[in-house]
N, C-alpha and C positions, 0 to 999 in steps of 0.2 A: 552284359550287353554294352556294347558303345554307340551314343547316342551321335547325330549329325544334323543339322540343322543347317537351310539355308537359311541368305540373308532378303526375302521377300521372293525368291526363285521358285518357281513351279517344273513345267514342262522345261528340259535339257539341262537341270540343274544336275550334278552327278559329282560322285567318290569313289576316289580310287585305296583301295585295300592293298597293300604291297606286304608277299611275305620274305622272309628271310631264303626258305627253299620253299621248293614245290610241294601242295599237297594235294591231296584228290578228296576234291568237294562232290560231295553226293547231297548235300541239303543245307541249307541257309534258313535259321530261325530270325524272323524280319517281324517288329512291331510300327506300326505304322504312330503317328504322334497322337495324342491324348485330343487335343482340339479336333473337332470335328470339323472346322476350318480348314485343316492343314492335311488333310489325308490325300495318298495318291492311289493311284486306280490301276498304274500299269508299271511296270519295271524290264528296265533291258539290263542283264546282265554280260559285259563281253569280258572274258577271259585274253590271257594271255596269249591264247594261242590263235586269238583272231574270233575265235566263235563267241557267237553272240545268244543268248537264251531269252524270249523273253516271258513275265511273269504277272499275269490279270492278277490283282488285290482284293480281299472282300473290304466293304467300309466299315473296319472294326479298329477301336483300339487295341486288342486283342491278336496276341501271338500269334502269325502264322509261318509254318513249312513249306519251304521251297524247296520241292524236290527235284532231282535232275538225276538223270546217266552219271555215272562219275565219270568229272571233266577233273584233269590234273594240272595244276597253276600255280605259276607264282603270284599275280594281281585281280584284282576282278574290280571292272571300272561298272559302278550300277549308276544309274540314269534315268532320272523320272521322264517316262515315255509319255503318261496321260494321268491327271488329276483328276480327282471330284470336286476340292476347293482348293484356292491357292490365297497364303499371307506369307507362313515360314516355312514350307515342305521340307521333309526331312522324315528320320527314321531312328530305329536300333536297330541293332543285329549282334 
């Protein structure tokens, strides 16, 4: 997993993933950060191709699967849409 952390950002804080060629994402394994502090509640995902998915969080530190239609890409820009609390929001995946 690769870990990302803002710098005190909440809501519109966002990462862009850029691959080398295109692959077809069918599921995104996302671990929200360990403080309970810092957990997000909503995720927009927009792909390359313009399309945008987005994704409700449970309040867990605790793995979850993002599943989708397979969407096939080069980048995927994710973007915290809505928080539970906000200090350092951030993720793995």
């Amino acid at each position: 997993m690769q870990i990302w952390v803002s710098n005190g950002q909440g809501i519109a804080a966002w990462m862009r993933i850029e691959f080398k060629k295109e692959y077809q994402i069918t599921r995104i394994v996302y671990k929200d950060r360990d403080n309970t502090y810092e957990r997000n509640k909503r995720l927009a995902l927009t792909f390359s191709d313009g399309r945008t998915v987005y994704e409700d969080l449970k309040n867990t530190e605790m793995p979850q699967v993002l599943k989708s239609k397979a969407i096939v890409t080069k980048e995927i820009v994710i973007t915290i849409d809505e928080i539970y609390t906000n200090i350092n929001n951030g993720f793995a995946i």
